[in-house]
C-alpha positions in Angstrom: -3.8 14.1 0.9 -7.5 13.5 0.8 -7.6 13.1 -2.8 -5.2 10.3 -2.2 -6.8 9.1 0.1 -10.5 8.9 -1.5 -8.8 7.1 -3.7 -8.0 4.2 -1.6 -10.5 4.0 -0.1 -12.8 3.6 -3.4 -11.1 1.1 -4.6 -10.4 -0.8 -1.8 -14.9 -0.6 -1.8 -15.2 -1.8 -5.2 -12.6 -4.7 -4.8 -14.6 -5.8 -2.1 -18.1 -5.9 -4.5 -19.6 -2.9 -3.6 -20.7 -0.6 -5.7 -20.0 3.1 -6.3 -22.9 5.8 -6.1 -22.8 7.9 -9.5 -24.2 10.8 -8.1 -22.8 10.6 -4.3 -19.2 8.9 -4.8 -18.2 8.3 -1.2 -21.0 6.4 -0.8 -20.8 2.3 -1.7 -23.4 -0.2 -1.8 -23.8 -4.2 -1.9 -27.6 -4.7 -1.9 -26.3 -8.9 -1.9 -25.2 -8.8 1.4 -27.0 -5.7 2.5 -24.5 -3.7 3.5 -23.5 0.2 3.4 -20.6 2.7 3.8 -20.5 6.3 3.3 -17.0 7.5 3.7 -15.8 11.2 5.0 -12.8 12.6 5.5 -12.1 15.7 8.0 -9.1 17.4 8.7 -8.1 18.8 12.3 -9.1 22.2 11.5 -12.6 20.9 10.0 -13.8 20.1 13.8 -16.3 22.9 14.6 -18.3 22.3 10.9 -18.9 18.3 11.6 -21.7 18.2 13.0 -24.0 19.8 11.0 -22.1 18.4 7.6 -23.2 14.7 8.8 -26.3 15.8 8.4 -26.4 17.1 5.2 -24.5 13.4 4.4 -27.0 11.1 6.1 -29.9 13.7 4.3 -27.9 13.0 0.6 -28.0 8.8 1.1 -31.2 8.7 2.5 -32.8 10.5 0.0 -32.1 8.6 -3.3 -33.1 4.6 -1.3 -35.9 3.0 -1.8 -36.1 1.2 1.5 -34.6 3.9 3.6 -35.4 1.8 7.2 -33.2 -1.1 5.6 -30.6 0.9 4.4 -30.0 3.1 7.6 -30.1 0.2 9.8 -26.9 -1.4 7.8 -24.9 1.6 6.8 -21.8 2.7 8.5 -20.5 5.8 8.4 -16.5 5.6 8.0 -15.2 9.1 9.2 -11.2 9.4 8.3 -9.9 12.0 10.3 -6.8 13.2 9.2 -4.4 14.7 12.4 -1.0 15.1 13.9 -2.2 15.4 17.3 -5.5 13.2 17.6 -8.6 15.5 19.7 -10.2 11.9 21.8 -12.8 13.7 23.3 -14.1 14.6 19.3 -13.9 11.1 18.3 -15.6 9.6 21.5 -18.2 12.5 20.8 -18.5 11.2 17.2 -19.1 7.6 18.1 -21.3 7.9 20.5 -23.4 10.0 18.6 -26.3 8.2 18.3 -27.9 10.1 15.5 -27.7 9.4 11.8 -25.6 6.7 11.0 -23.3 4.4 13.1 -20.2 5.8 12.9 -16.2 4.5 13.0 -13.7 6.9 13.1 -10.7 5.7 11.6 -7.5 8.3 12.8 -4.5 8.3 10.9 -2.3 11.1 10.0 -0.5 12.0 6.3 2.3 9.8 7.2 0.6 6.8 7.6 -0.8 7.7 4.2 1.9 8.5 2.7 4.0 5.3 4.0 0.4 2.8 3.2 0.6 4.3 -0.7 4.6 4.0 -0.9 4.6 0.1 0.4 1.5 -0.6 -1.6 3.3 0.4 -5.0 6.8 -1.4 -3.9 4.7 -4.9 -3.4 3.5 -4.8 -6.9 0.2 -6.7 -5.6 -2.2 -5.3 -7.9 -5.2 -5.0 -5.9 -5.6 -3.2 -2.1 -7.3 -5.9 -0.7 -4.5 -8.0 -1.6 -1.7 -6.2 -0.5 -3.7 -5.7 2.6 -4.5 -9.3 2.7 -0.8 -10.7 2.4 0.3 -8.1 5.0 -2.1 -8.0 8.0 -0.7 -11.3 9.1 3.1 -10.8 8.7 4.5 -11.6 12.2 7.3 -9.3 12.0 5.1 -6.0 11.0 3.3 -7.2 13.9 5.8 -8.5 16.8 7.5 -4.2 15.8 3.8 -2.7 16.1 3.5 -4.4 18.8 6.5 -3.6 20.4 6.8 0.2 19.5 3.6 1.3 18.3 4.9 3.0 15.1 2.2 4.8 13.1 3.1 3.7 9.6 1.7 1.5 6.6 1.2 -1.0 8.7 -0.7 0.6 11.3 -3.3 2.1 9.1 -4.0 -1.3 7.8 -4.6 -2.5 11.4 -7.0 0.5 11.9 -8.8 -0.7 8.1 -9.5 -4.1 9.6 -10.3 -2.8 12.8 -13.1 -0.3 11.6 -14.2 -2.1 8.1 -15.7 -5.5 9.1 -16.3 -6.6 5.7 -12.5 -6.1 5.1 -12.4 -8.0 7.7 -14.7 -11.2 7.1 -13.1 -11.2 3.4 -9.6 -12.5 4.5 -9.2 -16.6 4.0 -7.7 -17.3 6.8 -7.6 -20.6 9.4 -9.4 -20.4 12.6 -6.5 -19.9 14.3 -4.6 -17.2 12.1 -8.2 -15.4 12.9 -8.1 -16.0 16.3 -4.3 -14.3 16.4 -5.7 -11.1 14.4 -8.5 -11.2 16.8 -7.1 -10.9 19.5 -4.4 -8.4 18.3 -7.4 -5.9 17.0 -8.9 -6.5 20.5 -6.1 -5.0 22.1 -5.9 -1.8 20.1 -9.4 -0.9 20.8 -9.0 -1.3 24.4 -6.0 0.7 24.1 -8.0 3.0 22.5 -11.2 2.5 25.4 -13.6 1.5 22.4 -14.8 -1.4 24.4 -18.1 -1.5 22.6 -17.2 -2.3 19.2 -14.8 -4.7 21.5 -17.8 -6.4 23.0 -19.2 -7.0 19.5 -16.2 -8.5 17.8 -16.3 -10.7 21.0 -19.8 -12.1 20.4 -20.1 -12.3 16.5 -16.1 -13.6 16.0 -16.1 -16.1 18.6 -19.6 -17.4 17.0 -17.6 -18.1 14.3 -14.4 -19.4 15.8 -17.0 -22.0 17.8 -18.3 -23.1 14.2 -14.4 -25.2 13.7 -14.4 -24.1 10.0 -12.4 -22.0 8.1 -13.2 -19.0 6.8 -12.3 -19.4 2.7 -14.7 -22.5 3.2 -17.6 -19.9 4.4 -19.9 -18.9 2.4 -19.3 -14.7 2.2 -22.8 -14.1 2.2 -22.7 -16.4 5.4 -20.0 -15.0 7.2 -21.6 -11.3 7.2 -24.8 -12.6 8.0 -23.4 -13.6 11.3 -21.6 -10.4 11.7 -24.5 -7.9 10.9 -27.3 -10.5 11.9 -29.7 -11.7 10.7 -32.7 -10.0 12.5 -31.6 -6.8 11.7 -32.1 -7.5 8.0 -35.6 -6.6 6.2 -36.6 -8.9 4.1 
C-alpha cells in the first residue's frame, strides 16, 4: 500500500512541474514558483518512531540546498498516515509541531487507496491531476459526501486539495465554481477543528475571489504568489 501510494503521489508532483530529488525521491521542488514538499508516509503502528524520523528528513533536505533559509520557509511537509482508526491527538501533535517543517497530515486509510487507484484507471484520464481535476467538482460525488461522509476515492481527493495548495491553485475553474469548493474544503477542516489552515484559506482565497477574475486567466506564478506571499519569499 505505500508503494502504491508513493507512486501517486510522485506523479501527481511532477504533473504539477515539480521536480523529483535524485538522491531523496520523496522530496519535489519548483525553484519557479519557490515552492517545496517532502512527502512521508506512516503507518498506525509507526507512531512511537516519528518524531525523531522527521528529523532525520528535515536533516536529509536541508542539507543538499543552497539557500537553506528560503527553502525551509516554503516547504511543506506532507505526512500520509495510513489508519483504520485515526489517533487525533497524534495528528494535532504533528501539526502543531512547530519544529522542522510545516506540516499537513493527510489521513486516509487503504480503502480509500485502493478505491482512488481503481476509479483513476476506470476514467481512462491519463494524468492524476486530470482525473482529479474533472472530479473534484462533480456535484453528485459531492451532494453523497456530503450527505454520508463515505471514505472513498472521492474523499481522498477532497483531503489532496485540502492539504496540497498548489493542487489546489492549479484547477481552471470560475470564481464561483471556486467559491463552491471553497467553501466545501472549509467545512471539512472545521469538521476536523483545523481552524488554522481554515483561517488562511479564508484570507489568501477570498483575496482572490475579490480580484473578479478567473482563475485559468491567472497567471500560475501569480496565483501562488498570493497564496504563499510574497514577503516570505527571498529574493
Amino acid at each position: 500500500m505505500n508503494n502504491q501510494l508513493s507512486e501517486i503521489y510522485t506523479q501527481l508532483f511532477v504533473e504539477l512541474g515539480y521536480s523529483q530529488h535524485d538522491k531523496i525521491p520523496n522530496y519535489f521542488s519548483n525553484d519557479e514558483s519557490n515552492s517545496f514538499y517532502v512527502c512521508t508516509i506512516i503507518n498506525d503502528n509507526e507512531l512511537d518512531n516519528w518524531f525523531l524520523e522527521q528529523k532525520s528528513v528535515f536533516d536529509s533536505v536541508m542539507e543538499i540546498q543552497a539557500n537553506p533559509h528560503r527553502v525551509k520557509n516554503n516547504t511543506s511537509h506532507l505526512v500520509f498516515y495510513i489508519t483504520e482508526e485515526e489517533n487525533k491527538n497524534f495528528v494535532f501533535e504533528l501539526e502543531e509541531d512547530e519544529y522542522y517543517f510545516k506540516k499537513n497530515v493527510i489521513v486516509l486509510n487503504r480503502g480509500e487507496i485502493k478505491d482512488f487507484e481503481n476509479h483513476f484507471h476506470d476514467s481512462k484520464f491519463p494524468t492524476y491531476r486530470l482525473f482529479l481535476e474533472n472530479t473534484v467538482d462533480s456535484h453528485n460525488l459531492f451532494e453523497i459526501y456530503k450527505n454520508h461522509g463515505n471514505k472513498d476515492f472521492y474523499s481522498m481527493i477532497l483531503k489532496l486539495y485540502i492539504k496540497i495548495p498548489s493542487l489546489y491553485l492549479s484547477k481552471s475553474v470560475s470564481s464561483n465554481e471556486l467559491q463552491t469548493l471553497k467553501d466545501l474544503i472549509e467545512k471539512k477542516l472545521i469538521e476536523e477543528e483545523l481552524f488554522g489552515f481554515t483561517n488562511q484559506l479564508n484570507e489568501d482565497i477570498d483575496k482572490y475571489l475579490q480580484s473578479g477574475k478567473e482563475l485559468k486567466n491567472i497567471d500560475v506564478d501569480t496565483v501562488l504568489d498570493i497564496w504563499i506571499g510574497e514577503n516570505n519569499y527571498e529574493k
